[in-house]
Structures are given as C-alpha cells and as structure tokens.
C-alpha positions in Angstrom: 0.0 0.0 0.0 1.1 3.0 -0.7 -1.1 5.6 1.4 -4.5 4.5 0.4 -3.2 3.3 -2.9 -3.2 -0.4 -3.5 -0.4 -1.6 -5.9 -0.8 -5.1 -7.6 1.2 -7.9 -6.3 -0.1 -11.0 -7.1 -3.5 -12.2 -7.4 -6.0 -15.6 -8.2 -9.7 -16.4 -8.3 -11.2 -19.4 -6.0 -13.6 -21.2 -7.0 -14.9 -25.0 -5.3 -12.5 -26.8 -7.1 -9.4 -24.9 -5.4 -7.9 -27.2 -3.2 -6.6 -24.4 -1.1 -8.5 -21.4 -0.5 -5.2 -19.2 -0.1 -2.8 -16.9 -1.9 0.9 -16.6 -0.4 3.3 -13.8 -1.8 7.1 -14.1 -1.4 8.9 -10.8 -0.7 12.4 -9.7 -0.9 13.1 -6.2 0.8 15.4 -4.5 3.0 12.2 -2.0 4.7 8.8 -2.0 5.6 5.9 -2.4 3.7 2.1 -2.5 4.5 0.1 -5.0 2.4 -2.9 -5.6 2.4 -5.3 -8.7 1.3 -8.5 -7.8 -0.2 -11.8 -9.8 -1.3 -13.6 -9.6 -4.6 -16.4 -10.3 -6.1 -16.8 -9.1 -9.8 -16.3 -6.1 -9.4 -17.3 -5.4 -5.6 -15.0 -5.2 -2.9 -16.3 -7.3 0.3 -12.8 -7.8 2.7 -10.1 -5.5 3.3 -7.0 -7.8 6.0 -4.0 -4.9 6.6 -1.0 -6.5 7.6 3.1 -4.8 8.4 5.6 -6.6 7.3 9.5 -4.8 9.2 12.4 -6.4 7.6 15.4 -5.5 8.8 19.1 -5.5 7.6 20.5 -8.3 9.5 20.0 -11.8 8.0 19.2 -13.4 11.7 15.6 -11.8 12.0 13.2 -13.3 9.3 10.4 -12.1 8.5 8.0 -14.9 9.2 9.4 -15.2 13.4 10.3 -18.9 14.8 8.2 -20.7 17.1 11.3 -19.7 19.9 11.6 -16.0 19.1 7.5 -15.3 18.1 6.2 -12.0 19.5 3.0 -11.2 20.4 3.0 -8.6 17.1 3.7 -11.9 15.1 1.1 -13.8 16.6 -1.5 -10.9 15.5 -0.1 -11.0 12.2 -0.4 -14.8 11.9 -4.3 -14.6 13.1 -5.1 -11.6 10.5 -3.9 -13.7 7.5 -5.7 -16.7 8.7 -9.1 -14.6 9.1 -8.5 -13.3 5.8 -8.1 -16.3 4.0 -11.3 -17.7 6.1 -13.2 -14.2 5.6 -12.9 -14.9 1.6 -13.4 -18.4 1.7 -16.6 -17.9 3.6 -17.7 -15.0 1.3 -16.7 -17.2 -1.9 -18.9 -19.9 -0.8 -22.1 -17.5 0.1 -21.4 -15.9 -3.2 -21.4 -19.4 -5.2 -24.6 -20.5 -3.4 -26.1 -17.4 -4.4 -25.7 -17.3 -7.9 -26.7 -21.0 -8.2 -29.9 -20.1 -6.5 -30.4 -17.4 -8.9 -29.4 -18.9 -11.6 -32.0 -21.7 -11.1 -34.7 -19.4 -9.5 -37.7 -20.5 -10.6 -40.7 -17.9 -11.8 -44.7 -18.2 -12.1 -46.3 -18.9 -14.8 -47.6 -16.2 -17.0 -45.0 -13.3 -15.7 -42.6 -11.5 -17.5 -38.6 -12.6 -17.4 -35.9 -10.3 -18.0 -32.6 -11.5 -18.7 -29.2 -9.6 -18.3 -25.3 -9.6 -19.1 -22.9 -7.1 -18.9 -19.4 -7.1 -20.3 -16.4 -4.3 -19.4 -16.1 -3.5 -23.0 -17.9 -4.0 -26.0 -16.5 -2.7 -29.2 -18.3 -1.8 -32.5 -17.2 -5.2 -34.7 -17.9 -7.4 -31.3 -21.6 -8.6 -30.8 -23.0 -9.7 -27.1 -26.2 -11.9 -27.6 -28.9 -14.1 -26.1 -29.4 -17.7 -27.7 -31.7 -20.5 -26.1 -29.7 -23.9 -25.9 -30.3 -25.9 -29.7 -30.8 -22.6 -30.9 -28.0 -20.8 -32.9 -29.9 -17.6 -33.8 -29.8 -14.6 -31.5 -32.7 -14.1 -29.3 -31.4 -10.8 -28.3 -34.3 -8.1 -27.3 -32.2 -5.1 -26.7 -28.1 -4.1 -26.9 -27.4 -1.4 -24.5 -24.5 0.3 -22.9 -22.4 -3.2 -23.2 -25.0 -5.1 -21.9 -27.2 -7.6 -23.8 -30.9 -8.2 -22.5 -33.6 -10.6 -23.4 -37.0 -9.9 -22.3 -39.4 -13.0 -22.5 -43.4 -12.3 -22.1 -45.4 -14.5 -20.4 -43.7 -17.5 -19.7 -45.0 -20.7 -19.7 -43.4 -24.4 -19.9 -42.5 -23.4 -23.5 -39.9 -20.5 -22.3 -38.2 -23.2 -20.0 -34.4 -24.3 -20.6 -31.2 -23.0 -20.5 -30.4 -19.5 -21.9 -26.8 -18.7 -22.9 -24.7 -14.9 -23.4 -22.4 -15.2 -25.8 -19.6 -12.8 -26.7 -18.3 -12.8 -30.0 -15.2 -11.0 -31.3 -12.0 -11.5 -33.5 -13.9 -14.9 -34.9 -13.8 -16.2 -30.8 -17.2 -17.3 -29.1 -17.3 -16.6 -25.0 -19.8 -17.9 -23.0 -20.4 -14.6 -20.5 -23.4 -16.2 -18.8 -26.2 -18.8 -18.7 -29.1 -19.1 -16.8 -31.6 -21.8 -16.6 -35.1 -20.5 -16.4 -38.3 -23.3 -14.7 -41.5 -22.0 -15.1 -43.8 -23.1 -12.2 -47.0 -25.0 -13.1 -48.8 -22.4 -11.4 -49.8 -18.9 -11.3 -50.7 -18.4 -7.9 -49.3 -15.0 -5.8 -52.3 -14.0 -3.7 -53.2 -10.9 -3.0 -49.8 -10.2 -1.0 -47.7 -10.5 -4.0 -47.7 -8.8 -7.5 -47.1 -9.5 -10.4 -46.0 -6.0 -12.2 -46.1 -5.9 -16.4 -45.5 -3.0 -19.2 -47.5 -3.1 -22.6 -46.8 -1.0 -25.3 -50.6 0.3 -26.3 -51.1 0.1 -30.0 -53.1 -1.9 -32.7 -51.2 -4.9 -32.8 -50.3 -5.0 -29.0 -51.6 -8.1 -26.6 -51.7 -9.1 -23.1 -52.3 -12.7 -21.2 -53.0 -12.7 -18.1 -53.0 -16.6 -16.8 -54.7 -18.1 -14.1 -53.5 -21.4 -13.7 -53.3 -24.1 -10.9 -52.9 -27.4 -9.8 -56.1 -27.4 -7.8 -59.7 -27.8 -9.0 -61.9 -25.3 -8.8 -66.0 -24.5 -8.9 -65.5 -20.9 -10.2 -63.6 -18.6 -11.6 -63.4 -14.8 -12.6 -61.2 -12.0 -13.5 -61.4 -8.0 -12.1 -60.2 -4.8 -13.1 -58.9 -2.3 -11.2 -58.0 0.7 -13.0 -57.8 2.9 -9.7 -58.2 2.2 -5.9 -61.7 1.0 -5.0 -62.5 0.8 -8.5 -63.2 -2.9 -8.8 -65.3 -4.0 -11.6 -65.9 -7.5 -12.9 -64.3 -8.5 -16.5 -65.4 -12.3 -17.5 -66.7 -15.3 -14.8 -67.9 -18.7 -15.3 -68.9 -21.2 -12.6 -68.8 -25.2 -13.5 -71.6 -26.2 -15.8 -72.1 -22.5 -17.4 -71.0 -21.0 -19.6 -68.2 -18.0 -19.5 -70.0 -14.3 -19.3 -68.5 -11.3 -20.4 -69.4 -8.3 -17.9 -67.2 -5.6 -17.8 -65.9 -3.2 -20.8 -63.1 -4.7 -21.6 -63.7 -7.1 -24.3 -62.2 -11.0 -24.2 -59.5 -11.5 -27.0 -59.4 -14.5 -29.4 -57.2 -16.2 -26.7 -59.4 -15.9 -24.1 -61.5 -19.1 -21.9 -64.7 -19.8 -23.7 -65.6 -23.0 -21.3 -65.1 -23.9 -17.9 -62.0 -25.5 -16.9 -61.8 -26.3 -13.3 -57.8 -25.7 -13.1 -57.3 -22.9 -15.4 -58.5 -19.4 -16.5 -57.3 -17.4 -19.0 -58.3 -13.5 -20.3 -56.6 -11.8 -23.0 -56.4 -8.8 -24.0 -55.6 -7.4 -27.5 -55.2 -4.8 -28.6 -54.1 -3.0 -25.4 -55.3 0.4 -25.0 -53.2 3.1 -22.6 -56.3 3.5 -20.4 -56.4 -0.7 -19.9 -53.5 0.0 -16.8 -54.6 -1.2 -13.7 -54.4 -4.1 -11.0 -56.1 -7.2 -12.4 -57.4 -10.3 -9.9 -58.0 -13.6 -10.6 -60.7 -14.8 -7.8 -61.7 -18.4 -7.3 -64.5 -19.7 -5.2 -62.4 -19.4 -2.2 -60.1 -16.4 -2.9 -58.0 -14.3 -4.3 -55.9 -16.1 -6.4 -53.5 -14.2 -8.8 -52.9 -10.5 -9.1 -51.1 -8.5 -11.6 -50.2 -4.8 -12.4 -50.4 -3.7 -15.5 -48.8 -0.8 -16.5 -49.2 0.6 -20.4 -46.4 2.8 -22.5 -47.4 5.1 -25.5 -45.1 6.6 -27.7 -46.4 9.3 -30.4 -44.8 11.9 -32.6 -45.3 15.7 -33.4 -46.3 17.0 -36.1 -48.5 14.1 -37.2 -49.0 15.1 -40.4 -45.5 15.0 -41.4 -42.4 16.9 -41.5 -40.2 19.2 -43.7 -36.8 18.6 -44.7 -34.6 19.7 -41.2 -37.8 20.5 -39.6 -38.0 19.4 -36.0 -39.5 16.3 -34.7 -40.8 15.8 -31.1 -40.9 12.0 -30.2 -43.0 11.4 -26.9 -42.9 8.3 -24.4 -45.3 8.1 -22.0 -46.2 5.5 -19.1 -49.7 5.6 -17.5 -48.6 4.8 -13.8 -45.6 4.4 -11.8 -45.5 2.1 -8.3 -41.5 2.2 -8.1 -38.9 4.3 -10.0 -38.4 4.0 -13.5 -36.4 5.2 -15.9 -37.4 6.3 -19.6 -35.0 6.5 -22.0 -35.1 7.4 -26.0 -33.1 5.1 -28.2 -31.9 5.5 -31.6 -31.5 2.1 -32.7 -28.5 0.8 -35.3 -30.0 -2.5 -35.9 -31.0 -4.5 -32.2 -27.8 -1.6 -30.7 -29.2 0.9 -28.9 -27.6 4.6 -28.8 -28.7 6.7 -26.3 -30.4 10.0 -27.2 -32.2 11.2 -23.8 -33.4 9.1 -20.4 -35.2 10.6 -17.3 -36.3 9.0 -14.1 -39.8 9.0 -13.1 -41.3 8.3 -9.8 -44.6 9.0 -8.1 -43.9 12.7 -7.2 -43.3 13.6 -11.2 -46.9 15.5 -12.6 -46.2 14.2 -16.4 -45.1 10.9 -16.4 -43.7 11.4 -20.4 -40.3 11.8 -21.8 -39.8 14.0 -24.9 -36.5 14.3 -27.7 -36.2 16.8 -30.4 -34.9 15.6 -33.3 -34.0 17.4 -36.5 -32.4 15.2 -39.2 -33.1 14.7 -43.2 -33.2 10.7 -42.9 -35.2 7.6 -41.8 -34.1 7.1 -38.3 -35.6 4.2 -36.0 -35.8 4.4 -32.5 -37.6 2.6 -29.1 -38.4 3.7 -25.8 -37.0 1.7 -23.1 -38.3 1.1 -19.7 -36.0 0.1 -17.1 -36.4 -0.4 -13.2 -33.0 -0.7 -11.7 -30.7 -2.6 -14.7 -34.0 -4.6 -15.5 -35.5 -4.1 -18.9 -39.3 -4.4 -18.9 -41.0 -3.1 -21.5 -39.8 -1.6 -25.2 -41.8 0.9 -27.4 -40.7 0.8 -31.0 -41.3 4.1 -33.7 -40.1 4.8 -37.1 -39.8 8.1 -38.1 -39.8 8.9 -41.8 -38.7 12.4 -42.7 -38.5 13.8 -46.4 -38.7 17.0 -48.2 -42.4 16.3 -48.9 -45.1 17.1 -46.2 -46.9 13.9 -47.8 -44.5 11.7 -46.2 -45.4 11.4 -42.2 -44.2 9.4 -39.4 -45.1 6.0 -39.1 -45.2 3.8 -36.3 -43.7 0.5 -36.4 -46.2 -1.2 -34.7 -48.3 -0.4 -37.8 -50.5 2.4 -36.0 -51.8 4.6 -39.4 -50.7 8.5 -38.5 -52.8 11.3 -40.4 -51.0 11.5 -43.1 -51.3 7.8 -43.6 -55.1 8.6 -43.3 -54.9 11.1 -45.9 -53.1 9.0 -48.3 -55.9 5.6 -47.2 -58.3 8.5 -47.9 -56.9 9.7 -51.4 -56.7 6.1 -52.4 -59.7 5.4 -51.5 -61.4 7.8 -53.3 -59.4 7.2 -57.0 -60.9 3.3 -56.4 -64.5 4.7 -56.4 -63.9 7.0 -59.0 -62.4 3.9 -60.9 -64.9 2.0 -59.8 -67.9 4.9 -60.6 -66.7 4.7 -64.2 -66.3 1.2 -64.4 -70.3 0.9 -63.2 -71.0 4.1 -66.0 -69.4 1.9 -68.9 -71.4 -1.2 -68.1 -74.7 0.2 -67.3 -74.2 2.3 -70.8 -73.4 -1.3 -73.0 -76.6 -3.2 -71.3 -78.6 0.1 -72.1 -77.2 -0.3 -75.6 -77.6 -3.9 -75.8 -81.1 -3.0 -74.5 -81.9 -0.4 -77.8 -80.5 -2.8 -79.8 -82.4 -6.0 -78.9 -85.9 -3.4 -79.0 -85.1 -1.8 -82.3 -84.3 -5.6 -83.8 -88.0 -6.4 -82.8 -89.9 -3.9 -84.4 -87.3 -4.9 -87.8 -87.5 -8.6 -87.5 -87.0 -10.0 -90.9 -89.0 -13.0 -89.2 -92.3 -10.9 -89.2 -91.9 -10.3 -93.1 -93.4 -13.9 -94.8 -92.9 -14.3 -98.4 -95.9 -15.1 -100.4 -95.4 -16.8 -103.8 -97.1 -15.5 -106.9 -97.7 -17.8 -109.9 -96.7 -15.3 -113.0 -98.1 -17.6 -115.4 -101.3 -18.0 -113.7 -101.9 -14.5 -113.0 -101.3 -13.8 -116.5 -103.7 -16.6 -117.6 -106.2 -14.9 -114.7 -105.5 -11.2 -116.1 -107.1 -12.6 -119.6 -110.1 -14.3 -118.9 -110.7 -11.7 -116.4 -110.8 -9.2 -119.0 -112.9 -11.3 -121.3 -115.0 -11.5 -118.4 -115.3 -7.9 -117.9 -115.7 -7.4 -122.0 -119.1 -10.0 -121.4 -119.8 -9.7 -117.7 -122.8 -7.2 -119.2 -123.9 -9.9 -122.0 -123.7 -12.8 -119.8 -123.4 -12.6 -115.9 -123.7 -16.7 -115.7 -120.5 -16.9 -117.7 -118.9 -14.9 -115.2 -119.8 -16.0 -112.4 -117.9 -19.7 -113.8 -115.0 -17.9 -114.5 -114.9 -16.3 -110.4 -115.7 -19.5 -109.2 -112.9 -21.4 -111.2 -109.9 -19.0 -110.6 -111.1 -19.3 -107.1 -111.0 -22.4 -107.0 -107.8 -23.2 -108.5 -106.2 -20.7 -105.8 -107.7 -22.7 -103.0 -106.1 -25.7 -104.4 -102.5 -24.4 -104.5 -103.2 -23.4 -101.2 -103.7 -27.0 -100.0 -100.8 -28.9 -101.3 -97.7 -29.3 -99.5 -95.3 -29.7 -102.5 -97.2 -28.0 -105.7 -95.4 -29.2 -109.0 -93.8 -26.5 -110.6 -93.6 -26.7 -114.5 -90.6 -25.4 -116.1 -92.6 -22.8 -118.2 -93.7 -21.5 -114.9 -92.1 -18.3 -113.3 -92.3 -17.5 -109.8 -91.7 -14.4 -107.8 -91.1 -13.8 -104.2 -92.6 -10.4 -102.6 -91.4 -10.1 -99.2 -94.2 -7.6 -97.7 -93.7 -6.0 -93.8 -96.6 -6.7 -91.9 -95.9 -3.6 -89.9 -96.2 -1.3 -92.8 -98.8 -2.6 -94.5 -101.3 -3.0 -90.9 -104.6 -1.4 -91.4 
C-alpha cells in the first residue's frame, strides 16, 4: 500500500474446485511495507486484511518469526492472515450459493422474465447476444451500454431451458453467462404478491394474463382495477355455465370460452393506454393471482408529417408508476441501442412522459426503453420517416396509421371509387345499348316479313279471262260467275298442297311484304 493506494502484487480467483482457498506472496526487501489482502467479487470489494511486514538489515531476524523467538505482534499478524483467508473463503462460498440459487430461481407462470449480461467492454465489430440452448440464432431483445438483454413475455413451460450470453469478437465465441429458467405449473401470488407488467398500447399490442393451478376449482373470474376501490368484474364462469363477459373490456381470441376447473385465462388485444390497472383472478375461495399492468405510449409531433430539417418531437409516456423508473429514448443501429435522452420518473413527477427533439433529413428508428433498476421491462418501437415532402409522415412501427397515412388511405380510397364509378358508367351504358338494340331488332324482324309466292303464269292466264270477263260480264253474268268460281277455285287448291309441282314454263316471284307497314 502506498497511502490509500493499493499496488498489484499477485493475485488468483477461488472457485470450489481450489484445493486451497489461499494466496501466499514471497517478498524480498530491506524495509517496511504494509500489504494488504482484499476480497472480490466481480467487481465489488467485500474484505479489506491490513498486515506490516519490518524487515530488517540483519539476516538473523526473518520475516516470518520462529516458534522460539515469536512475539505477540507476530502472533497478531499470523491470526489476521488466517481470518483473511477464512473471511474470503466464507464470502466465496455464500457468493457461489447465491448465484446458483439465482441462476435456477424459478418464476410463475404467465410473468414477465428479463434476462441480463454485462461485459467491461464492447467494441463496435464485437456482438453480445442471447441464444436458447439448440438454438443458434440470437434471441437478443435489446443491446445497450455493453449489456445484452432478453425480455421473454409470459412464460409458460414453453420459455423453459437453459439461456446462454455469448460474446463474439476477433472470430472467438465466449460464454459470458447462462441461466436456466423453470416456469412453475402455477400462477398463484395472492393478493400479498404482485405481479408488475408494461405493454406498449397500439393496434397490434396483446396481453395474457393466466390463471393457472394445480387445484380444482368451482368458479372462476377475472377484475379490473383501473384505480383504488374501482373494482369491476371483467369475464366469470362457474362449473356447468357458460363464460360471461361483464365488464368493458372485451375477451381476445385467446381468451376461456368453457369452464376449466384448473385454469382461467383473459386476454387482451389490442391493449389500450387507459387498460392500466391491477387485475385479480378470484376463485370460489379467494383471491388467487394478481397483476399490475402498467401501459407505454409513444407518439410523434407534427402528425402530419415533416419538412426537410424541420424538427421532430418523439413522446414516451407510461400511465402509472408504483416504483422508479427510468425512460429512456433510443436511436436504434440494428438490435444496438444509442442513447439519445433518459429521465427517471417516480410518483412525485406530474407528467409521467419523456420527450427528444430531433432534427435530421433521414429515416431514423428508434424505441423507448423502460428500465427499473438494470431490468428491462418493457420496449416501445417508432419509425420516423422524414423527407422533403409534407406527404410523407411518421409511421409507427407497430403499424399504427398516423394522419398522413389517413390522408393518403383516404386519397386512395377515393381514386378506387372513381375507378370503380366509371367502371359501373361503362357497363350500365353497353346493357342500355344492348337493350336499344335488342328493341329496335324487334320492331325490324325479318322474321315478321313472310314471303308469299305469286304464280306469273297464272296470274297472266287470270289477267285474260278476267278481262274477257269484264268485255261480257254485261252480255252474260252466268259466264262470269264460272270464271270467279274457277280462278277461285284453282287458288284454293295451290293453297292446299304441301309440294305443288312447278312446270318449267312457270315463273315465280317472291314479294317479301312487312306486316308492320302494310297494318290497317
């Protein structure tokens, strides 16, 4: 030591498999030094064991004393170094059985896990990730301020298994951590214990919340709490019912629809920032699971979208806060978060919102984090787009439509029903055509004009004795009568056959005559 100053002499790390839980220094010096022995773990120091070695110039004292010549300084300095190397031993063994228990803790079903690893330092062409064992690709939620997290929702016996940090640089793979998460095959906390959750609210956003036991029971329901003394039921069913719906919160797709005596389930989707609250599960004999819920919003101004190096306001906003938090704005570089603004929030802050001008001429995507302590909980994604046109607005990752988006559904809209208007215009105009068509072919049906055949010859034959008729119908009215009555006659017989025999000497002539015209 040199004043407070430690300077490295020699160190090791113990773990179980040390034999000996010591570390001995040799020394070679002609004056006195003070050493010291200290304790770490990590990076925390637990044990500080002081110790003044005198070494004088004559070569019959030594510095460790014989059993004749030991003083009572010596014997001091002999129990100090044994407490020392008990003291760590001791606090290496506390510290082993603590990280196995945590490494092996096991959580309730249907709560959020957050996963952590830290490194000293991470450098830009190194990468720090999450994989689950048999899995090679990265399961990485968020990498932040050389740390890697992982943030698994809802867990259930499909989350279980071992859960590897990885550190990969100059082509080497490093196992930093692993952890070996058991789900529980319940969900039980009662009312003494809560179970605390952040949703992002937007369109595409969902909560679970689980009610699961090993137990049978005759009833089951699920309340909402959205402030103190608020309670309201949300869905119940008893055995042999079926499940009602009660309160305003509507069941999701993934909700119970029958009774099932060990489990209940109500989900949620999409989540709305107003859904925050404490949520029960209550059997037939009590309170059974309870869970906070608290909801994130992120937004942008101007909505309607931004000029070229006009600014940009990105909000976060969380609807409650039991405990500290801390908010911070990321601007992402793939899963690498870059910090751009973080605030703490606790009870006694009026806004519970964070805010970060921004002011560039390019796509940039950022999240807002939500931390408690070094524990990720909850991640807000947001894209902004920013161009030289007004057209071009902000649009939320999570595929929440902003007004310009509206505008532009809204102009598309309207060119579909003016394509469609015109579309309905050209085909009502070809039936109406069709239509005047098919009417003015019915009044010109060639159909309605029948031919009537004319013997020439006959006529001809007719057209002479009817004017020898007419030169003696006044000397002899019996002679033409028989001439009438024969031409008649003749006519009538045409009339009845089927195939009349036409002579070669005999000429005929088709008349077509429209009945139409020709209609008395």
């Amino acid at each position: 030591m040199e004043g407070n100053r430690g300077v490295l002499g020699k160190q090791q790390i113990m773990t179980k498999k040390n034999n000996k839980l010591q570390l001995t220094v040799n020394l070679s010096s002609n004056e006195t030094e003070h050493w010291q022995c200290a304790v770490f773990t990590e990076d925390t120091l637990r044990a500080l064991a002081p110790i003044t070695i005198s070494l004088s110039s004559s070569t019959e004292t030594s510095t460790v004393p014989n059993q004749e010549d030991m003083t009572q300084e010596s014997h001091l300095q002999i129990v100090i170094i044994v407490v020392c190397a008990v003291t760590g031993t001791v606090l290496i063994l506390l510290l082993g059985l603590l990280v196995f228990k945590r490494q092996r803790k096991t959580v309730q079903r249907g709560v959020d896990v957050s996963l952590r690893c830290e490194v000293s330092l991470l450098s830009e062409s190194s990468t720090l990730q999450w994989e689950r064992d048999g899995e090679q690709t990265s399961n990485t939620t968020l990498l932040y301020n050389n740390s890697a997290y992982i943030l698994l929702h809802t867990v259930d016996e499909h989350s279980q298994g071992k859960y590897y940090c990885r550190l990969m640089e100059d082509g080497r793979v490093e196992t930093v951590r692993n952890h070996t998460l058991n789900v529980s095959s319940n969900s039980h906390n009662g009312n003494t214990k809560m179970n605390t959750i952040y949703r992002q609210s937007s369109d595409n956003s969902d909560v679970s919340l689980i009610c699961k036991s090993r137990k049978e029971y005759e009833s089951w329901k699920w309340t909402w709490e959205p402030r103190p003394n608020s309670q309201t039921d949300l869905i119940a069913v008893e055995k042999g019912r079926e499940v009602q719906v009660k309160g305003q919160i509507k069941p999701g797709r993934l909700s119970s629809t029958t009774y099932n005596s060990q489990s209940f389930i109500f989900h949620i989707s999409p989540v709305n920032f107003n859904y925050s609250g404490k949520y029960r599960c209550i059997t037939n004999t009590g309170i059974y699971t309870t869970t906070m819920l608290h909801t994130i919003r992120v937004s942008v101004e101007p909505p309607d979208g931004v000029l070229r190096n006009q600014s940009v306001i990105l909000t976060c906003e969380v609807s409650e806060v039991t405990d500290s938090v801390m908010l911070v704005w990321l601007r992402m570089e793939g899963n690498r978060g870059v910090l751009g603004k973080q605030q703490i929030m606790t009870k006694k802050n009026n806004k519970l919102q964070l805010t970060v001008n921004l002011s560039s001429n390019e796509t940039e995507h950022w999240q807002c984090a939500v931390f408690t302590e070094d524990t990720l909980r909850a991640l807000a994604p947001i894209t902004i787009s920013l161009s030289s046109s007004t057209t071009d607005a902000p649009v939320t990752s999570s595929g929440t439509p902003t007004v310009t988006n509206q505008k532009f559904n809204k102009y598309a809209k309207a060119t579909v029903s003016s394509v469609l208007v015109l579309c309905t215009g050209i085909l009502l105009g070809a039936i109406f055509y069709y239509i005047y068509r098919k009417r003015m072919s019915v009044h010109s049906d060639p159909q309605d004009s029948e031919p009537v055949y004319i013997n020439i010859s006959q006529m001809r034959k007719d057209r002479v004795e009817f004017s020898s008729t007419l030169g003696n119908r006044e000397k002899s009215p019996e002679m033409y009568r028989h001439v009438r009555r024969n031409r008649y006659e003749k006519t009538n017989i045409n009339k009845r056959d089927e195939t009349p025999a036409t002579p070669d000497n005999v000429t005929y002539a088709t008349i077509y005559f429209n009945k139409s015209r020709f209609q008395t």
